[in-house]
N, CA, C and O atoms as a GROMACS GRO file, in nm:
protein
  596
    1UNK      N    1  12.710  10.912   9.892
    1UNK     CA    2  12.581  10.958   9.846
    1UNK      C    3  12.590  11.108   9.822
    1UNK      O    4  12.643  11.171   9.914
    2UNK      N    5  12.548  11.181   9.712
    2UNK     CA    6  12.521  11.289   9.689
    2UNK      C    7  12.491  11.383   9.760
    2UNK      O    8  12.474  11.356   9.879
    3UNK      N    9  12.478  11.483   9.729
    3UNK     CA   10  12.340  11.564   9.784
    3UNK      C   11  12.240  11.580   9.729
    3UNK      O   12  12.128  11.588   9.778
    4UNK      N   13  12.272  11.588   9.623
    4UNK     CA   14  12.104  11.593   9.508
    4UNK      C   15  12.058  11.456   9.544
    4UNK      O   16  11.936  11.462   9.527
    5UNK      N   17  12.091  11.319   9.589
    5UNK     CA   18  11.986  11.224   9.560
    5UNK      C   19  11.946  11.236   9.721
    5UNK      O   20  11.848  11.185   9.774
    6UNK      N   21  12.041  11.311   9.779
    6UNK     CA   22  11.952  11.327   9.991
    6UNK      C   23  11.806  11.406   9.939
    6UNK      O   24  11.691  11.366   9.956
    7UNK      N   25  11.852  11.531   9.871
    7UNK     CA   26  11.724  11.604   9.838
    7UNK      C   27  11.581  11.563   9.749
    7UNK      O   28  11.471  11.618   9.761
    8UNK      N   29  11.626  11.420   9.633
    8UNK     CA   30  11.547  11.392   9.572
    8UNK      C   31  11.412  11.340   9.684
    8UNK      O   32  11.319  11.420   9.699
    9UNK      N   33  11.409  11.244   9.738
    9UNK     CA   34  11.331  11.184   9.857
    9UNK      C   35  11.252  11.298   9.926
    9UNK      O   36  11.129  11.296   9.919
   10UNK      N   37  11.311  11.391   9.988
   10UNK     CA   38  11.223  11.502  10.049
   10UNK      C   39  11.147  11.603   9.936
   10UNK      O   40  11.027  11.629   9.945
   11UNK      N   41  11.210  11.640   9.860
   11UNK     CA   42  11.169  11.749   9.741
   11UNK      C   43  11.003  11.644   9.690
   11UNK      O   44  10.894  11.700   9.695
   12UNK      N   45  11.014  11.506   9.650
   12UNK     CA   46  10.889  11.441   9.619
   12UNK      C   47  10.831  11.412   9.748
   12UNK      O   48  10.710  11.409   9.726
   13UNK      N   49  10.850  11.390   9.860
   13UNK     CA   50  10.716  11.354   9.964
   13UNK      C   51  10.694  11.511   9.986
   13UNK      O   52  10.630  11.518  10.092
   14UNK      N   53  10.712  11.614   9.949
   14UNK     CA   54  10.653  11.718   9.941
   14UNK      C   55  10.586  11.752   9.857
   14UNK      O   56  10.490  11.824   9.885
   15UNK      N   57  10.606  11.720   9.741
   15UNK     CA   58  10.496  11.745   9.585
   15UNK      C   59  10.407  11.665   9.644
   15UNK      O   60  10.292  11.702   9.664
   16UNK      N   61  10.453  11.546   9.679
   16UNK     CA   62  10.334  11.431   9.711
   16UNK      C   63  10.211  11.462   9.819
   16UNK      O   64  10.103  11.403   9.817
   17UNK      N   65  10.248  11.564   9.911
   17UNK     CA   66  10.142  11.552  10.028
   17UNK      C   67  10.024  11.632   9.961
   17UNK      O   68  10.018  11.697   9.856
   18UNK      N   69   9.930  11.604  10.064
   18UNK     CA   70   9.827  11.687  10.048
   18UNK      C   71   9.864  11.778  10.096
   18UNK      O   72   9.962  11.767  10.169
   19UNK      N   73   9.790  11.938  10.074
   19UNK     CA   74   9.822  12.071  10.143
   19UNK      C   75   9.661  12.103  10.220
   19UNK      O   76   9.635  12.217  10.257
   20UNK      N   77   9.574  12.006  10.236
   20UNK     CA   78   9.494  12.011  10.322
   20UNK      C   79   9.497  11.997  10.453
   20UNK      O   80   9.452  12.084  10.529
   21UNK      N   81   9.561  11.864  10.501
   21UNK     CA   82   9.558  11.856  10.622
   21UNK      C   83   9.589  12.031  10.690
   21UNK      O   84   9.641  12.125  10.630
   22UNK      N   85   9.534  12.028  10.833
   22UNK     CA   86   9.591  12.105  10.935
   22UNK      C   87   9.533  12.277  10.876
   22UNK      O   88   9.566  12.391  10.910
   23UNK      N   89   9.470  12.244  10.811
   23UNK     CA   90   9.431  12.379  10.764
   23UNK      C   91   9.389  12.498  10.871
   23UNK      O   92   9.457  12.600  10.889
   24UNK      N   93   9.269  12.470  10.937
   24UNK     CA   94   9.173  12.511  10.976
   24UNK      C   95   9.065  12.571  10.916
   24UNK      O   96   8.975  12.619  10.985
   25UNK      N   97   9.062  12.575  10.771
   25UNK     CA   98   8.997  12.667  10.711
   25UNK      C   99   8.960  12.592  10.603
   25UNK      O  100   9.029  12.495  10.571
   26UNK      N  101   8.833  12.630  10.522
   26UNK     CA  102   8.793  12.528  10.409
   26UNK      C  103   8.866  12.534  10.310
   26UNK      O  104   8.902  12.647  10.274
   27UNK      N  105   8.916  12.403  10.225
   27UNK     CA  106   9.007  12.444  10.062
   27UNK      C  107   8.907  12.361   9.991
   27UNK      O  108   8.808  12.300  10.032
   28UNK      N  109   8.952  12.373   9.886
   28UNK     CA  110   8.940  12.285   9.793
   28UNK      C  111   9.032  12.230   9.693
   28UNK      O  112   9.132  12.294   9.663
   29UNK      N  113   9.003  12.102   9.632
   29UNK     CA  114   9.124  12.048   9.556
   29UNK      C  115   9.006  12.013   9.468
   29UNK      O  116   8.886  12.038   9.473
   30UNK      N  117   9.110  11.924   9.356
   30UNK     CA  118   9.031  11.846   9.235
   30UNK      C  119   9.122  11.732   9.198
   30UNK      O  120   9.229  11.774   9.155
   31UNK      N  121   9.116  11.635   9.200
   31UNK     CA  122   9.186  11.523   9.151
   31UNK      C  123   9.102  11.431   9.113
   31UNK      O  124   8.995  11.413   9.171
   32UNK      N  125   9.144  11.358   9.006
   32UNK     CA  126   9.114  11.248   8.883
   32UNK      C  127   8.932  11.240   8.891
   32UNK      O  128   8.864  11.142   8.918
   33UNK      N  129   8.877  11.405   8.852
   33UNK     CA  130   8.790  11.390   8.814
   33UNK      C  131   8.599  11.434   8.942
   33UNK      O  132   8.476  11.432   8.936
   34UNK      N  133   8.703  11.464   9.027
   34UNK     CA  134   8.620  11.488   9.179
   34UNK      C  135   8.640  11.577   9.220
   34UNK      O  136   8.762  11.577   9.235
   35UNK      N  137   8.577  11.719   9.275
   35UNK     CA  138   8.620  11.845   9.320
   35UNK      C  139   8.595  11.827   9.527
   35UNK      O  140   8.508  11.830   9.614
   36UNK      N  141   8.695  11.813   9.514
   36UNK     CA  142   8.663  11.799   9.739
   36UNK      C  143   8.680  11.925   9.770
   36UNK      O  144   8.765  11.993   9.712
   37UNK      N  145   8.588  11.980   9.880
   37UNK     CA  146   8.536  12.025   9.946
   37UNK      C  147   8.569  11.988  10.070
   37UNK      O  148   8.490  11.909  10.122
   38UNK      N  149   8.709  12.038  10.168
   38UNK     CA  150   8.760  12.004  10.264
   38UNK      C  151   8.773  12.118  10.358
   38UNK      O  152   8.779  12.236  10.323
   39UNK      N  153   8.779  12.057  10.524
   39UNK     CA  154   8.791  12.113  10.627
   39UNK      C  155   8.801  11.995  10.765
   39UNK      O  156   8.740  11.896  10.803
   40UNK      N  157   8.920  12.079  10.809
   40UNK     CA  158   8.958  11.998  10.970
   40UNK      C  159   9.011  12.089  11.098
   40UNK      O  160   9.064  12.199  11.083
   41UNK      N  161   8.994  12.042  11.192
   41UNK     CA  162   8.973  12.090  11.334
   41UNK      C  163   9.143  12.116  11.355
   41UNK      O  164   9.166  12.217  11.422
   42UNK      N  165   9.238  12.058  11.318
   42UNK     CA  166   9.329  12.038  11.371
   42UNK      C  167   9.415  11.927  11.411
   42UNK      O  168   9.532  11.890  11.408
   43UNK      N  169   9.256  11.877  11.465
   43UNK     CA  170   9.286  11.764  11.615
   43UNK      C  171   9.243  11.620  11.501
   43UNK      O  172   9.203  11.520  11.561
   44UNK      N  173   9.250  11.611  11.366
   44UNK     CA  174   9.221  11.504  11.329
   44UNK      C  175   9.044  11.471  11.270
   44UNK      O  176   8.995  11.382  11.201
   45UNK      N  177   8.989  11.589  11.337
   45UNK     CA  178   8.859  11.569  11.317
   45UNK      C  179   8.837  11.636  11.163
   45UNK      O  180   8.903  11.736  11.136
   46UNK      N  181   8.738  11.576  11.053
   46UNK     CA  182   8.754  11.670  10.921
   46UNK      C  183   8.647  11.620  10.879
   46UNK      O  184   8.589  11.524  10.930
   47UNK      N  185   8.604  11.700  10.757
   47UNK     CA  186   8.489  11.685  10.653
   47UNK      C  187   8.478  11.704  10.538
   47UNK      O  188   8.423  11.805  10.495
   48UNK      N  189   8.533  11.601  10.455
   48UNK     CA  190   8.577  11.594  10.282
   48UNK      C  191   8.391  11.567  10.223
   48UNK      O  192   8.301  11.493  10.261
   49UNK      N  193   8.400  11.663  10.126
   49UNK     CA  194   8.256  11.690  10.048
   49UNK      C  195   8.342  11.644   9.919
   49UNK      O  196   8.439  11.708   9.877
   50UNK      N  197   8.282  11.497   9.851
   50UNK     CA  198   8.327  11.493   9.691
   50UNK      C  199   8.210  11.514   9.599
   50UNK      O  200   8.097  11.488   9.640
   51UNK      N  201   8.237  11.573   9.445
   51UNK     CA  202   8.162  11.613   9.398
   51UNK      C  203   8.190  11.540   9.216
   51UNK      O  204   8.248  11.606   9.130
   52UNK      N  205   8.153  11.438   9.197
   52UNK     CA  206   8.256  11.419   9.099
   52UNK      C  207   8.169  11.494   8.968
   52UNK      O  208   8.057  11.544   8.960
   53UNK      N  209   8.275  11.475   8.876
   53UNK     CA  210   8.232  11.575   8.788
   53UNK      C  211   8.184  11.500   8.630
   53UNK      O  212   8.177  11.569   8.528
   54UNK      N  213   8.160  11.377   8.631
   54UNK     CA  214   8.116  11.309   8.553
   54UNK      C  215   7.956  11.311   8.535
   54UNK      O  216   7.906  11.241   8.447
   55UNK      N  217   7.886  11.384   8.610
   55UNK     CA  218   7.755  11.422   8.547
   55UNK      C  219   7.631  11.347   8.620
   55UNK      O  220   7.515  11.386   8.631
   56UNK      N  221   7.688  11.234   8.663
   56UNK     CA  222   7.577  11.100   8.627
   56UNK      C  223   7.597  11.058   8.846
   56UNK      O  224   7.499  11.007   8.900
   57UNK      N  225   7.716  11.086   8.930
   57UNK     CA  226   7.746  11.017   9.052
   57UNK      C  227   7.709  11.179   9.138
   57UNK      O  228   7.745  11.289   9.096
   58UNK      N  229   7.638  11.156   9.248
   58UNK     CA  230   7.535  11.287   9.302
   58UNK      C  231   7.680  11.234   9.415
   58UNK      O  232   7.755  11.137   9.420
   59UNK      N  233   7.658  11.379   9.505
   59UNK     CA  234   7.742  11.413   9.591
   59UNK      C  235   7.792  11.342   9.675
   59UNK      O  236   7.701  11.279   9.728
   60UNK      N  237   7.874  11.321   9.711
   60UNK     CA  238   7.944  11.198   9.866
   60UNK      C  239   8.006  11.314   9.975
   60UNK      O  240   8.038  11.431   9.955
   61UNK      N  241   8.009  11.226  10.106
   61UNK     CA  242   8.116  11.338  10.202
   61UNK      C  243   8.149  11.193  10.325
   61UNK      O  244   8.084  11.095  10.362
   62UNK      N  245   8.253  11.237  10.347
   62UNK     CA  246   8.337  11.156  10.448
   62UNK      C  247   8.382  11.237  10.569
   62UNK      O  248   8.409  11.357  10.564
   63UNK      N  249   8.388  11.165  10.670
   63UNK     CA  250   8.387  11.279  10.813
   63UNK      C  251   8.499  11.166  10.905
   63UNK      O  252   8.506  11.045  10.881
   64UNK      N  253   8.560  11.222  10.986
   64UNK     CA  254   8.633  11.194  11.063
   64UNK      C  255   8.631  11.205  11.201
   64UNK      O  256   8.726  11.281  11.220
   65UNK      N  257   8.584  11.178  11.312
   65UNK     CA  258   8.503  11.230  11.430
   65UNK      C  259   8.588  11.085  11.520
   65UNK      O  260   8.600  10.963  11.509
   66UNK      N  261   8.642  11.227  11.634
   66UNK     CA  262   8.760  11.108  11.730
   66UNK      C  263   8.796  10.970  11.654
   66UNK      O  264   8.756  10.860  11.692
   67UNK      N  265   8.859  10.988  11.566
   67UNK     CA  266   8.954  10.877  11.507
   67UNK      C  267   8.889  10.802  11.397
   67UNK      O  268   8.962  10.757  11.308
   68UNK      N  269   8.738  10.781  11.390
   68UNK     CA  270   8.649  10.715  11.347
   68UNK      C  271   8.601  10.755  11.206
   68UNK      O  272   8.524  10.846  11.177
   69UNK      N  273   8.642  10.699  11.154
   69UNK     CA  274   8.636  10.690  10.997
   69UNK      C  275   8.435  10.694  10.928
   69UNK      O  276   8.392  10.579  10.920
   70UNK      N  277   8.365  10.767  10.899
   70UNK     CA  278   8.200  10.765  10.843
   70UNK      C  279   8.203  10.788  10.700
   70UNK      O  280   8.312  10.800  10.644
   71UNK      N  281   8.080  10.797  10.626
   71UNK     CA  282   8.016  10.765  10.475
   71UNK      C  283   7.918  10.769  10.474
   71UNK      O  284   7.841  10.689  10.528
   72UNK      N  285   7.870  10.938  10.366
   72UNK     CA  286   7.738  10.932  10.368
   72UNK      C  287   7.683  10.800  10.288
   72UNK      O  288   7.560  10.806  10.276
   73UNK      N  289   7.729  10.708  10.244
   73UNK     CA  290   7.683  10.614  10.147
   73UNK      C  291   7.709  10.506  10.179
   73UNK      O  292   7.649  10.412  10.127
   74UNK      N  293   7.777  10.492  10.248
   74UNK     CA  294   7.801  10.342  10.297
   74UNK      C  295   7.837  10.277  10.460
   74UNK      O  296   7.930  10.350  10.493
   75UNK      N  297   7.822  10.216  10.535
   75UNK     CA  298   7.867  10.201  10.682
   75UNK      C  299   7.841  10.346  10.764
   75UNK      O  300   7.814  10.452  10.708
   76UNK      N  301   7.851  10.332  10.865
   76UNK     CA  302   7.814  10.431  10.940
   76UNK      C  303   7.773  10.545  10.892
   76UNK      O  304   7.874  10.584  10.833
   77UNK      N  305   7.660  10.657  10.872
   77UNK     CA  306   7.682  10.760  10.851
   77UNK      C  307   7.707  10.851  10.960
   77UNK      O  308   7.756  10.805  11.064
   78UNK      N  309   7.677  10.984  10.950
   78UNK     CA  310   7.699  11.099  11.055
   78UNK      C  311   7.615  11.223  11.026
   78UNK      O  312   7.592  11.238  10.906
   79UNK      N  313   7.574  11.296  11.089
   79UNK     CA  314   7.535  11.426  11.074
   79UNK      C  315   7.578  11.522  11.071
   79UNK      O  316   7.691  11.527  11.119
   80UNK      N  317   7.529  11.634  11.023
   80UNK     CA  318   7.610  11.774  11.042
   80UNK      C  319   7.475  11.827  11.110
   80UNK      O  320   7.356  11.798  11.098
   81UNK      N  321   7.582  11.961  11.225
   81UNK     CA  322   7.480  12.019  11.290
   81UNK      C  323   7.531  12.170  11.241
   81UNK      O  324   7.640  12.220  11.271
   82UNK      N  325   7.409  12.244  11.143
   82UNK     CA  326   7.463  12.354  11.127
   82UNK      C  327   7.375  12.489  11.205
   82UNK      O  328   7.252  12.488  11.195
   83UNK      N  329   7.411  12.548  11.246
   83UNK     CA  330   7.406  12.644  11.365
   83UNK      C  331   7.263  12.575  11.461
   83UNK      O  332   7.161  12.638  11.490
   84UNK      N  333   7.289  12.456  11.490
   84UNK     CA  334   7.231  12.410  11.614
   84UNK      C  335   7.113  12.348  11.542
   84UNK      O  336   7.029  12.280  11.601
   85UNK      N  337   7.110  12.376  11.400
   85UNK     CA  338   6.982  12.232  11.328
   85UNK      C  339   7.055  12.110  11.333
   85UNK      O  340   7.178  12.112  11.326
   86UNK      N  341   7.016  12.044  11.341
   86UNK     CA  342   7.055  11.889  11.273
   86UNK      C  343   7.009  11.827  11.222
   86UNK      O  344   6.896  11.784  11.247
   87UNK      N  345   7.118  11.784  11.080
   87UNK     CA  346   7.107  11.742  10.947
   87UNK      C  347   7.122  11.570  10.977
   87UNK      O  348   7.219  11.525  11.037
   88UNK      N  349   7.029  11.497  10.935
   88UNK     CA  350   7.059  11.324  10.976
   88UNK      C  351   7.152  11.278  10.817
   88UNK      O  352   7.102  11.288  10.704
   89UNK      N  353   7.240  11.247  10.835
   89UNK     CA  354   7.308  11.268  10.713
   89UNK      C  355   7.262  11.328  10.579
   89UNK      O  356   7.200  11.261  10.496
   90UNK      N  357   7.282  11.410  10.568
   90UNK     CA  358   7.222  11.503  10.457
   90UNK      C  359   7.328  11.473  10.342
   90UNK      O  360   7.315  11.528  10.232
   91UNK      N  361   7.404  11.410  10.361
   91UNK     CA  362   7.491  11.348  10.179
   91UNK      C  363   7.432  11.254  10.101
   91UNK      O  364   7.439  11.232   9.981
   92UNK      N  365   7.372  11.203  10.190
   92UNK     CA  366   7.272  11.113  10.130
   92UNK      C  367   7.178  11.141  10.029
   92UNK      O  368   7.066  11.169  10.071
   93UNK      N  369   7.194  11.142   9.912
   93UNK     CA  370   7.067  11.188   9.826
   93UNK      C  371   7.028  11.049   9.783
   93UNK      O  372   6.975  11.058   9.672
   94UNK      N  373   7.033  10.936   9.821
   94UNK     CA  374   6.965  10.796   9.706
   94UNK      C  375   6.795  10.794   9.736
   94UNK      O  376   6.718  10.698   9.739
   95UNK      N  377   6.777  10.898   9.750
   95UNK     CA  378   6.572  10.891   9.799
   95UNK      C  379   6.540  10.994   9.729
   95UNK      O  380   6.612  11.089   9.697
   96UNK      N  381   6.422  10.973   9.704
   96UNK     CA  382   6.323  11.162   9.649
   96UNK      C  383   6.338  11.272   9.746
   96UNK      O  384   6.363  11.389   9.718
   97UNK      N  385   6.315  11.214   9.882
   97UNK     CA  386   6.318  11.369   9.936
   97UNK      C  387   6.417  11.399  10.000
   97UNK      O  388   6.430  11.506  10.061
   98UNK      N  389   6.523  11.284   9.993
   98UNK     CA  390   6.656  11.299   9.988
   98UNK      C  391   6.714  11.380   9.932
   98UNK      O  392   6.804  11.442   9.988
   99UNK      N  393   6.682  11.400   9.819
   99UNK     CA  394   6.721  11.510   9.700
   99UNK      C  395   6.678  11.587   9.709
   99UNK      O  396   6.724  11.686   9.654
  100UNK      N  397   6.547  11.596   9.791
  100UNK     CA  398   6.461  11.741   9.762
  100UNK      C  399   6.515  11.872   9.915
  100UNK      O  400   6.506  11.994   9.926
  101UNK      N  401   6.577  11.745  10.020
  101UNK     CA  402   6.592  11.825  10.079
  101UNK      C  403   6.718  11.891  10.071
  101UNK      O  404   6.744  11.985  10.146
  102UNK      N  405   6.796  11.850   9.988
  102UNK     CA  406   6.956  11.879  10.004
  102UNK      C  407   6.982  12.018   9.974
  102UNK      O  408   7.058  12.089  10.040
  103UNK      N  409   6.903  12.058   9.853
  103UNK     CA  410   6.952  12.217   9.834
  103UNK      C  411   6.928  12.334   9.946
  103UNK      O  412   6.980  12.446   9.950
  104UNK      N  413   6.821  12.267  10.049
  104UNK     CA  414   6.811  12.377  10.113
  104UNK      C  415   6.929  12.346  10.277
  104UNK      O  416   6.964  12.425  10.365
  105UNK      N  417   6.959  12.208  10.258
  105UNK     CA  418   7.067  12.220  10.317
  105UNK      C  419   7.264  12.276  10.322
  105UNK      O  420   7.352  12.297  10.406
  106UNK      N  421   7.241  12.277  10.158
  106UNK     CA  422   7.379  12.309  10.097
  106UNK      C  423   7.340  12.438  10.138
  106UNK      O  424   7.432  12.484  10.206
  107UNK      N  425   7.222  12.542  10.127
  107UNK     CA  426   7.210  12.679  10.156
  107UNK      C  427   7.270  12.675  10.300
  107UNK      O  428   7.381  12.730  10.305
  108UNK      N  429   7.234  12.633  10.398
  108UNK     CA  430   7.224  12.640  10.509
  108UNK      C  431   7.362  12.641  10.505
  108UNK      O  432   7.414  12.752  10.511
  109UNK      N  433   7.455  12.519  10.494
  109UNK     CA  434   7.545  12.495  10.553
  109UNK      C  435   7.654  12.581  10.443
  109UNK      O  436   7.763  12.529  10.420
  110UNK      N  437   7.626  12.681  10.396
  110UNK     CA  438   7.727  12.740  10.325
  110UNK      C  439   7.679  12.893  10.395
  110UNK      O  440   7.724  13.002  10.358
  111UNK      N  441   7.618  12.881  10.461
  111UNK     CA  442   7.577  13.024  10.538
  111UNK      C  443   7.613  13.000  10.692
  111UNK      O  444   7.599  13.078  10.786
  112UNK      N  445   7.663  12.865  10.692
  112UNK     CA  446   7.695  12.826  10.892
  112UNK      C  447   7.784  12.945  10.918
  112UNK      O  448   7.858  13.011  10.845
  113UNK      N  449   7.755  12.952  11.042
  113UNK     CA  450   7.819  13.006  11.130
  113UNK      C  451   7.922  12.931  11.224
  113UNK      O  452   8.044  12.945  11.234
  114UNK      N  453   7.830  12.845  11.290
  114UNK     CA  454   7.864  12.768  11.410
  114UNK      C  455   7.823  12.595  11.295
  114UNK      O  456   7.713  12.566  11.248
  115UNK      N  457   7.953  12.516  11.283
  115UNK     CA  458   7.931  12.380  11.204
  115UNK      C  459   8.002  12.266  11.273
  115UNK      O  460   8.123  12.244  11.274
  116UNK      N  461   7.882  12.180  11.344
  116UNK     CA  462   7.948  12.056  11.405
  116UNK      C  463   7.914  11.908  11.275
  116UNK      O  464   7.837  11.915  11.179
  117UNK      N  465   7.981  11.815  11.308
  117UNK     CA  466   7.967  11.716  11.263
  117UNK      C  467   7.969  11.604  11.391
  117UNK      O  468   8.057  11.612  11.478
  118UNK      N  469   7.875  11.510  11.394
  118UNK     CA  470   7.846  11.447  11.464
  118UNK      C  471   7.826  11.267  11.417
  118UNK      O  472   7.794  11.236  11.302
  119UNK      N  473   7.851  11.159  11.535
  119UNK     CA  474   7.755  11.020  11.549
  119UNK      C  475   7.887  10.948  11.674
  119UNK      O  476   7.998  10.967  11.724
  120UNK      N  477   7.749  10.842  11.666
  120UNK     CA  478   7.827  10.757  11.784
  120UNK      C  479   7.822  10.800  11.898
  120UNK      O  480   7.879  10.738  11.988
  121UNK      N  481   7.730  10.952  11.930
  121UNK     CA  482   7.715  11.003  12.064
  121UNK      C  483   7.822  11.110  12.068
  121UNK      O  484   7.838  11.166  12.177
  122UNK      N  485   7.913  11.154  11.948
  122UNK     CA  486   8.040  11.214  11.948
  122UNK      C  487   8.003  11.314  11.843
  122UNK      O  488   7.957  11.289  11.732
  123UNK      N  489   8.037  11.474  11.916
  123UNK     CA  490   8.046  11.556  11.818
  123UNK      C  491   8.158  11.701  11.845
  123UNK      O  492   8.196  11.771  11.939
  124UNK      N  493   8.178  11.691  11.712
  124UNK     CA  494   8.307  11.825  11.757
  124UNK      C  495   8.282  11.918  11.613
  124UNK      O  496   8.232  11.904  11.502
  125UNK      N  497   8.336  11.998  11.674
  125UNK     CA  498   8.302  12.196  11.588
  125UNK      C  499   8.439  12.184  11.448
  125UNK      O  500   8.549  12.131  11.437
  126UNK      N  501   8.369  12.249  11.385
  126UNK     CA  502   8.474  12.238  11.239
  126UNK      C  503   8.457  12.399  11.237
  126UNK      O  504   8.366  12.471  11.278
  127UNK      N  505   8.586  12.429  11.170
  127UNK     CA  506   8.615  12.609  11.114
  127UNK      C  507   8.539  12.595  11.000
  127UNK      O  508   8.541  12.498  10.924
  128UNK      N  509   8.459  12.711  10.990
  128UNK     CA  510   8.365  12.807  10.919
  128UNK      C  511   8.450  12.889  10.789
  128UNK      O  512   8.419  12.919  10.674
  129UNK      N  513   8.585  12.910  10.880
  129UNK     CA  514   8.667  12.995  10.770
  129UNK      C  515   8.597  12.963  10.593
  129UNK      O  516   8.528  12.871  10.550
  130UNK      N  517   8.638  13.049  10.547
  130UNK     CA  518   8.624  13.072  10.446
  130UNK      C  519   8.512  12.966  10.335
  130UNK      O  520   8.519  12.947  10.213
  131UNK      N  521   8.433  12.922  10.420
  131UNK     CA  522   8.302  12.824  10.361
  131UNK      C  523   8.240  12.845  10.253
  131UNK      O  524   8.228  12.763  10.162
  132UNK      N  525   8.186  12.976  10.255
  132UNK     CA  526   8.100  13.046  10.146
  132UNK      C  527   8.187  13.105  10.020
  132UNK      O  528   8.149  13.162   9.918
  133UNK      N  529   8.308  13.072  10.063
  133UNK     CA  530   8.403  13.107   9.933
  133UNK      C  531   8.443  12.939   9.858
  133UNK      O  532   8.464  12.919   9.738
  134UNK      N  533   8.446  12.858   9.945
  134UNK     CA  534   8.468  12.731   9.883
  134UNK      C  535   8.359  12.662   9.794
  134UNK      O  536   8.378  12.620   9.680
  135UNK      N  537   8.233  12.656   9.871
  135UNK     CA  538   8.050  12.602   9.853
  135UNK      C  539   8.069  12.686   9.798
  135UNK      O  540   8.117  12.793   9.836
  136UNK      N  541   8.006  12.629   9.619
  136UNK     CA  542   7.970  12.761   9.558
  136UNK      C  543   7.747  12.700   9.584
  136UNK      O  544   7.708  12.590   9.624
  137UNK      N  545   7.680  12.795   9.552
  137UNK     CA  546   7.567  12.807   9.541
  137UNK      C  547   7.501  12.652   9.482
  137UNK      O  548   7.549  12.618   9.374
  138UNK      N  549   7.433  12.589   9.521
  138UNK     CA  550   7.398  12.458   9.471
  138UNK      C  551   7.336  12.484   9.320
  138UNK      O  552   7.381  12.405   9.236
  139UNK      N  553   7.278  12.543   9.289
  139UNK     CA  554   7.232  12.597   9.152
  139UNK      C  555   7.372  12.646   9.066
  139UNK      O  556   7.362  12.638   8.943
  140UNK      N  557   7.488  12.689   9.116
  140UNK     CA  558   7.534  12.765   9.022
  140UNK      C  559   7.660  12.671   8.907
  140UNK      O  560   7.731  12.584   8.958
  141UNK      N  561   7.666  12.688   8.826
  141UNK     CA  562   7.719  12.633   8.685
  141UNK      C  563   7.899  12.577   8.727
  141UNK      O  564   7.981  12.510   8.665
  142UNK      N  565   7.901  12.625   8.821
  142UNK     CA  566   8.058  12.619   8.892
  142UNK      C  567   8.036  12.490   9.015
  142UNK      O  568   8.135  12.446   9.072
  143UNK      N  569   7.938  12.453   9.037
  143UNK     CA  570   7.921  12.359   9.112
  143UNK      C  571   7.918  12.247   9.062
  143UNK      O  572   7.854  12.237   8.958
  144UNK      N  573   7.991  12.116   9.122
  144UNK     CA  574   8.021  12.006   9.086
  144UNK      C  575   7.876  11.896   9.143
  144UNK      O  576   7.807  11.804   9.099
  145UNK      N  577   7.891  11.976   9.265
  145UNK     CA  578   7.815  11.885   9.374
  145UNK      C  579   7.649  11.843   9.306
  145UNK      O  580   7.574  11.937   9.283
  146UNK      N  581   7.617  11.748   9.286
  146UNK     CA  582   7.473  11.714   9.254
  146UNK      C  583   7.358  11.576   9.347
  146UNK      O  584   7.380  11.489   9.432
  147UNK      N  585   7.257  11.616   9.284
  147UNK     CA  586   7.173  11.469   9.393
  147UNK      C  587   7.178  11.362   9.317
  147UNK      O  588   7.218  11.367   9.201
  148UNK      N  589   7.133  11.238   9.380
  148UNK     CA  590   7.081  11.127   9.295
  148UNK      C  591   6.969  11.170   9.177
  148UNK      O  592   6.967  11.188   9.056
  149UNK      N  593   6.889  11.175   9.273
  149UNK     CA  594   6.742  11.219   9.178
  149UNK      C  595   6.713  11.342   9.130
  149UNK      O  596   6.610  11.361   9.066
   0.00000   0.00000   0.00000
């Protein structure tokens, strides 16, 4: 065996990974059409915000809390607690005031300080790092993220 084909195998599960995990700090990516909005503890715990960019599908977010897989849209949801409010799943926009309340939650939670995500009686603290550089402004033209209604 070569050496170029030892290296082929590692050189692609490296293009291949995500560069999110283990961050501590918020990134963002964009793939086939969805801008995520990511952040994790370290320890496994995380909070993917999708935003797709087709015009017409309002915001989703997926959370990870001790091992346990949530959806603002489907099966379990979860909350976010941002500096000690708590949000009863606030990804949720399929209602009127679902929608009405979200912008003043995207404010909020792009101004956290202190950001837990919570359910199941289980809640743990997510990094703040660099939030307000990722969240752009719910109004602004650079934002993907939208409501149902």
């Amino acid at each position: 065996m070569s050496t170029k084909s030892l290296w082929l195998p590692l050189l692609c599960g490296l293009a291949c990974s995500h560069a999110f995990a283990g961050t501590y700090e918020w990134s963002a990516g964009y793939a086939q059409g969805v801008a995520e909005h990511l952040v994790d503890d370290g320890n496994g715990n995380e909070l993917n915000i999708s935003c797709p960019d087709d015009g017409e599908t309002a915001v989703r977010a997926y959370a990870t809390i001790a091992g346990k897989a949530f959806a603002s849209e489907q099966g379990p949801s979860f909350d976010v607690i941002v500096d000690g409010e708590r949000y009863s799943n606030p990804f949720f926009t399929d209602c009127n005031v679902c929608s009405q309340n979200f912008p003043a939650f995207w404010k909020a939670l792009r101004n956290a300080n202190n950001l837990q995500i919570s359910a199941e009686g289980k809640t743990v603290k997510l990094p703040t790092k660099n939030l307000k550089q990722v969240l752009k402004p719910f109004d602004s033209k650079t934002n993907q993220c939208r409501v149902t209604w």
